[in-house]
TORKOL-4160 file (C-alpha; in steps of 0.2 Angstrom, whole numbers, padded with zeros to 4 digits, m for minus):
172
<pt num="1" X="0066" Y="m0100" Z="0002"/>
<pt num="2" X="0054" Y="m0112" Z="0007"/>
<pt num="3" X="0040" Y="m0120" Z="0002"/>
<pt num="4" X="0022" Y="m0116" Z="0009"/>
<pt num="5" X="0019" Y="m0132" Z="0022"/>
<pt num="6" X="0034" Y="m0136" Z="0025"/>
<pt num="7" X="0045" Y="m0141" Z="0041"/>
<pt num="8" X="0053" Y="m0123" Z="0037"/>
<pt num="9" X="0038" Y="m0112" Z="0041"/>
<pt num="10" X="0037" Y="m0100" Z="0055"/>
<pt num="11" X="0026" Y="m0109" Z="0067"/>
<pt num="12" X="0013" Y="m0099" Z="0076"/>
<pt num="13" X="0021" Y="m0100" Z="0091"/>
<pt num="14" X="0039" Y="m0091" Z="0084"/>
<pt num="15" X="0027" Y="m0080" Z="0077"/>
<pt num="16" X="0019" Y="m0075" Z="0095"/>
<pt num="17" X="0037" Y="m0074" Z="0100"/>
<pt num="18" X="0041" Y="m0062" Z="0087"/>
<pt num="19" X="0027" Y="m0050" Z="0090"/>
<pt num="20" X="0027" Y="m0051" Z="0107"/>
<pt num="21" X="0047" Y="m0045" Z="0105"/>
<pt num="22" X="0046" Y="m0035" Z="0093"/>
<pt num="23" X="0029" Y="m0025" Z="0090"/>
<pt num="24" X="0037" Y="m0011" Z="0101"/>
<pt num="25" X="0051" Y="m0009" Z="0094"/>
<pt num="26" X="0042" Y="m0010" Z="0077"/>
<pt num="27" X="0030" Y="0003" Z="0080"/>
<pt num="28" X="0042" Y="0014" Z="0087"/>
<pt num="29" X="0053" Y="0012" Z="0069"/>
<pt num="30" X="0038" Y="0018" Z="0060"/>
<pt num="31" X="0031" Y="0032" Z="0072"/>
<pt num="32" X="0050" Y="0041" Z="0070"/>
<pt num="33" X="0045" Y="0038" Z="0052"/>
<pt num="34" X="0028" Y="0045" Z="0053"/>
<pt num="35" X="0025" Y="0055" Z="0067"/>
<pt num="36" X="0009" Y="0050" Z="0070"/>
<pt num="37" X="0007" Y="0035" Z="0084"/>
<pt num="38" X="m0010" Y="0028" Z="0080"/>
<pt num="39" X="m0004" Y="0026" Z="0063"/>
<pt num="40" X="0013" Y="0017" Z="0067"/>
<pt num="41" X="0002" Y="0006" Z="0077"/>
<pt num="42" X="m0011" Y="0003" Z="0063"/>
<pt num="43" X="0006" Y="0000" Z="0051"/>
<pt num="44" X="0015" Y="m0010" Z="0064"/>
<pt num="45" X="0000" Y="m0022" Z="0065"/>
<pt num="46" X="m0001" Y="m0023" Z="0046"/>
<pt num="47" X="0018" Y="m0027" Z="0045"/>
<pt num="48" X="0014" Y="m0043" Z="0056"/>
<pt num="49" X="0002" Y="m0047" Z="0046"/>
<pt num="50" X="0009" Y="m0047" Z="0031"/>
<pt num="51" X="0023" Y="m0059" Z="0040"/>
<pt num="52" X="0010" Y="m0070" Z="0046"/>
<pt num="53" X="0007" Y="m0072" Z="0027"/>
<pt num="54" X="0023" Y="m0074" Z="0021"/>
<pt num="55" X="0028" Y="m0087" Z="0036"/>
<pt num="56" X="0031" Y="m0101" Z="0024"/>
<pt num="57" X="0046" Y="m0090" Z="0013"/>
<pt num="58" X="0054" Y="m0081" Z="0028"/>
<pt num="59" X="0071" Y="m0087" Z="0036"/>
<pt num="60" X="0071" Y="m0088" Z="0055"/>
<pt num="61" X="0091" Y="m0080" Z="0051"/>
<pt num="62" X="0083" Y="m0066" Z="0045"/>
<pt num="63" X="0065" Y="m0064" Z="0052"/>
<pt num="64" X="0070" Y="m0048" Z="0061"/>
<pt num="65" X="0078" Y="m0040" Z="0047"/>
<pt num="66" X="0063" Y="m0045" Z="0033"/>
<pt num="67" X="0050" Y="m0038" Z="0049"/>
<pt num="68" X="0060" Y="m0020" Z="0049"/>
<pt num="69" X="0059" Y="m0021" Z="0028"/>
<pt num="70" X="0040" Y="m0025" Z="0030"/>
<pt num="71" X="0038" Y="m0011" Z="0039"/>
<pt num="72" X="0047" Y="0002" Z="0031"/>
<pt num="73" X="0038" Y="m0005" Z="0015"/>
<pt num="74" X="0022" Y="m0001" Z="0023"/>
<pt num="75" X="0026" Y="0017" Z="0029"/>
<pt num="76" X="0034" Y="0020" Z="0012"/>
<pt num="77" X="0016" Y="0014" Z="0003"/>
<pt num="78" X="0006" Y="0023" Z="0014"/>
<pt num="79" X="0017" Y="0040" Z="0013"/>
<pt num="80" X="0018" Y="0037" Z="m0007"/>
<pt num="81" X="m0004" Y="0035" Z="m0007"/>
<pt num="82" X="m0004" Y="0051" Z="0005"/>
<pt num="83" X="0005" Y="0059" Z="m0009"/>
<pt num="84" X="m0006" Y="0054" Z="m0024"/>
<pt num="85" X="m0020" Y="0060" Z="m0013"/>
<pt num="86" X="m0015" Y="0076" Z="m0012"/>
<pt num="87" X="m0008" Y="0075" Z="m0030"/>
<pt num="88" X="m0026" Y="0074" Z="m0034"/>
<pt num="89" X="m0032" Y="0086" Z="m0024"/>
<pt num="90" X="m0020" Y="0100" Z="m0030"/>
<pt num="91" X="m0024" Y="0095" Z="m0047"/>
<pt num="92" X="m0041" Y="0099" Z="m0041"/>
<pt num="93" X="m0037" Y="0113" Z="m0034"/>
<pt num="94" X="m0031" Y="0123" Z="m0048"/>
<pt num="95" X="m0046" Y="0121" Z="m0055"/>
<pt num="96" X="m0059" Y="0127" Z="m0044"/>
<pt num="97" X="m0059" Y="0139" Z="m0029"/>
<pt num="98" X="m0058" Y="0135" Z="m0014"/>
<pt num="99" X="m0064" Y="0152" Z="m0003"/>
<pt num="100" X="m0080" Y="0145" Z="0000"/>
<pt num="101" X="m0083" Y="0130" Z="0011"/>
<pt num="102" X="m0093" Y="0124" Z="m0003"/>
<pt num="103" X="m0080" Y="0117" Z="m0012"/>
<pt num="104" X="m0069" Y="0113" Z="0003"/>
<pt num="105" X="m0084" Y="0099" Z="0007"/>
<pt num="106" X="m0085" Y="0096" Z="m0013"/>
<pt num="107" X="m0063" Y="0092" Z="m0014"/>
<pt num="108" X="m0065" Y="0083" Z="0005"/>
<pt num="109" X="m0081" Y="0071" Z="m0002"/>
<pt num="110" X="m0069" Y="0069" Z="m0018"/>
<pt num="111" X="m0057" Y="0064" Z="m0010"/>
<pt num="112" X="m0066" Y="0053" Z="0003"/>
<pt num="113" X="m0074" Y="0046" Z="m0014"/>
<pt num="114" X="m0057" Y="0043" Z="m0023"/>
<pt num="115" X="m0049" Y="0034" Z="m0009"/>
<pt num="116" X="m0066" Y="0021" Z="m0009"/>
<pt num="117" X="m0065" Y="0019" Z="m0027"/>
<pt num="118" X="m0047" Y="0012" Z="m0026"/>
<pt num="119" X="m0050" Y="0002" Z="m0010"/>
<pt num="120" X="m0065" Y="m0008" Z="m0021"/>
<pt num="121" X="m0053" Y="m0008" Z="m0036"/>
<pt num="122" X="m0049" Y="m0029" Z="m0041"/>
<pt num="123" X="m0032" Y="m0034" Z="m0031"/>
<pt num="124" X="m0021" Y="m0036" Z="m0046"/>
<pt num="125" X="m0028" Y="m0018" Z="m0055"/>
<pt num="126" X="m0023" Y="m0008" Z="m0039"/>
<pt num="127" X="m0007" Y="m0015" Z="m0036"/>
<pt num="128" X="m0003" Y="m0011" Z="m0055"/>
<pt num="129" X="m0010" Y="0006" Z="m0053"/>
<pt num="130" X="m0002" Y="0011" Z="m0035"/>
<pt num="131" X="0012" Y="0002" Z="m0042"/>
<pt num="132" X="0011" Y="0015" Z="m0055"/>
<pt num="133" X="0004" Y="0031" Z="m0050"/>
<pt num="134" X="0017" Y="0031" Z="m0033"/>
<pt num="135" X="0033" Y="0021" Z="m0036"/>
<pt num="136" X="0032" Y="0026" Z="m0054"/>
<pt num="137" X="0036" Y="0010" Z="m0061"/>
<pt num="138" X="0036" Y="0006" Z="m0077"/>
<pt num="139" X="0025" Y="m0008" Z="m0086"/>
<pt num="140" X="0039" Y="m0016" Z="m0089"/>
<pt num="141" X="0046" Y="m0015" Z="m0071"/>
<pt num="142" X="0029" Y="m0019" Z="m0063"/>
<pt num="143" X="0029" Y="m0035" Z="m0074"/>
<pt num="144" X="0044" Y="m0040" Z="m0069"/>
<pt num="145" X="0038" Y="m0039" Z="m0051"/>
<pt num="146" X="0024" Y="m0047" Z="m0054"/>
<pt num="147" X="0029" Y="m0061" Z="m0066"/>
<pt num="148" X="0016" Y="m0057" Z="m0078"/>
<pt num="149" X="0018" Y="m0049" Z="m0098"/>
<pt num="150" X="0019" Y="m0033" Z="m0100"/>
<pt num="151" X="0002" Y="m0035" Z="m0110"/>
<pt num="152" X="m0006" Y="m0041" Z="m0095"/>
<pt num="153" X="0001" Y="m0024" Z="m0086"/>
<pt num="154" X="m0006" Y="m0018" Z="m0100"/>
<pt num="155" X="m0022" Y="m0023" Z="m0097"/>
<pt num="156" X="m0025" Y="m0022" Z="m0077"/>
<pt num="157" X="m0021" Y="m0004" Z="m0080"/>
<pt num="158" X="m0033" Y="0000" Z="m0094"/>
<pt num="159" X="m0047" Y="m0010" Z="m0083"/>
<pt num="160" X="m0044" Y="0001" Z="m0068"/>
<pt num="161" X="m0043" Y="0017" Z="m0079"/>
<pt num="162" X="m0058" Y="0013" Z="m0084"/>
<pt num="163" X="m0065" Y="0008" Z="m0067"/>
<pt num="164" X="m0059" Y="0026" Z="m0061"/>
<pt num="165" X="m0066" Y="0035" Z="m0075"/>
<pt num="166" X="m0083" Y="0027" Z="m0075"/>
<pt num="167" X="m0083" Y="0031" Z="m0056"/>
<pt num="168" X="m0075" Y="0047" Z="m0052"/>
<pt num="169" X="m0076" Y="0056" Z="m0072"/>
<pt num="170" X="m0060" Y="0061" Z="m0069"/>
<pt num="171" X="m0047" Y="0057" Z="m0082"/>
<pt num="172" X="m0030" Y="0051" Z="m0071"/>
């Protein structure tokens, strides 16, 4: 590994040459995944980016193989938040009736409302909670992700329960 600033980070210009190679094939890897093409380029774009962010630990031996993981780390996150969407809105759903289109607005604007309450959630809070609520980590595992306590876990998640009560009145 190396450290951030140093003679070892990818320089903007290997990383041009890296997207420039490989966003085509990337995108393909993910839309086989998906099935959905304006998604895999959306993911595809993302995976650069996070590369672009981590250019100062990656190794040029292994900047392809860390790009594929990247990706296939962001199709499995979005697939897993699709899941806890709909999660939700079964759970929902087994609760009211859904024969008029009343309700099918009042589950869509829930849903449309849950989705912005975890985008606006503090960084650290909805990484504990996705974390969580779709890879079903443990406190314990998440912390030693993170580096941090498991009281700190603790914490995040309690703050973003909180959070998600407050905002939706839902108890998750």
């Amino acid at each position: 590994m190396t450290s951030p600033g140093s003679a070892n980070a990818l320089t903007h210009a290997e990383f041009q040459r890296a997207f420039s190679d490989w966003y085509k094939p990337v995108r393909s890897f993910i839309y086989y995944r998906c099935g959905d093409m304006e998604l895999a380029e959306d993911l595809a774009q993302d995976s650069f980016i996070k590369l672009w962010e981590s250019r100062d630990r990656v190794e040029r031996s292994t900047l392809k193989a860390y790009l594929y993981k990247i990706a296939q780390n962001q199709t499995i996150n979005y697939q897993k938040r699709q899941q806890l969407f709909y999660k939700f809105q079964k759970q929902g759903s087994s609760d009211r009736d859904f024969d008029t289109p009343e309700k099918m607005v009042e589950m869509n604007e829930y849903e449309a409302r849950l989705q912005e309450v975890i985008a606006s959630l503090p960084d650290g809070g909805r990484e504990v909670f996705l974390m969580n609520r779709l890879e079903d980590l443990t406190y314990q595992e998440i912390a030693d992700r993170l580096g941090l306590s498991v009281k700190a876990i603790e914490k995040r998640m309690s703050k973003v329960l909180q959070i998600l009560r407050d905002q939706l009145g839902t108890e998750l």
